[in-house]
N, C-alpha and C positions, 0 to 999 in steps of 0.2 A: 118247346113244351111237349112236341109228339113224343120225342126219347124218353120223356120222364114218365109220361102218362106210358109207357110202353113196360119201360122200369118196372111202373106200380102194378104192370098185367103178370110182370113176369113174375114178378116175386109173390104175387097171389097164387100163380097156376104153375111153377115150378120143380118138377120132381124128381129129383136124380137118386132117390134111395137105392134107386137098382143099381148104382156105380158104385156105392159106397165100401160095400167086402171085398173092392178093389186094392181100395187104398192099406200099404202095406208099410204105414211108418208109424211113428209113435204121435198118436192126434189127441188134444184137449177140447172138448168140448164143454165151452162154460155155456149154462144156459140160466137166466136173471129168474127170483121167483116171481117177480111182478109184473113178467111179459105179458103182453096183451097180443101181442100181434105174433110171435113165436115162444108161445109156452115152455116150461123144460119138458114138458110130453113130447116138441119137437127134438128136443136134445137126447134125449132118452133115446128116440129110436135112431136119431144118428149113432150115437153109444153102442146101442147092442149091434149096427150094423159094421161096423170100423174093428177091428179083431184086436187092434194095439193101442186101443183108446183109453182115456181116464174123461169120465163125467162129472163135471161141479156145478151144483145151484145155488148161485148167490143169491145171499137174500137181502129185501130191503133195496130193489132194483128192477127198471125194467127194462124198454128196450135198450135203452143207450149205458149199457153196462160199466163201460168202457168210461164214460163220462160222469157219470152217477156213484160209483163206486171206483173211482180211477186207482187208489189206493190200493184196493183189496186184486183188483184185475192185472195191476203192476206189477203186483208179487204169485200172485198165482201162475202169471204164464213164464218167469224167471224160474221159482218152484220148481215148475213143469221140464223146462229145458232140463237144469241142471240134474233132475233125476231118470231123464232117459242114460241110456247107457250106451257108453263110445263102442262102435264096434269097430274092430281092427282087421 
């Protein structure tokens, strides 16, 4: 129970926005509109921080996106792949 309860610290007090315009590949950030616990205001500013990013808010979903919307989450991150571009 310590790990989880430690989990639950982390993911309240967790902030790596500063690493973010690090990352230099092509990122999706889906964020649910009926999150409770990470809003799309969190995705948003993952988005503007990530430089080769695409941002989508599904709606009619909250946190468990993935779950809730399996359908819609299954095609969007295929979507996503296939339209980055190969580089050679």
């Amino acid at each position: 129970m310590d790990a989880f309860a430690q989990l639950c610290r982390n993911f309240l007090t967790l902030n790596v926005t500063d690493r973010l315009p690090g990352i230099r590949v092509p990122t999706l950030v889906i964020s649910a509109a009926e999150d409770i616990l990470k809003p799309p205001s969190y995705g948003q500013i993952i988005h503007d921080q990530i430089p080769c990013s695409k941002f989508v808010v599904a709606e009619g979903a909250g946190h468990a996106l993935f779950l809730e919307k399996a359908d819609e989450f299954n095609r969007l991150v295929p979507d996503f792949i296939r339209g980055v571009p190969n580089e050679q």
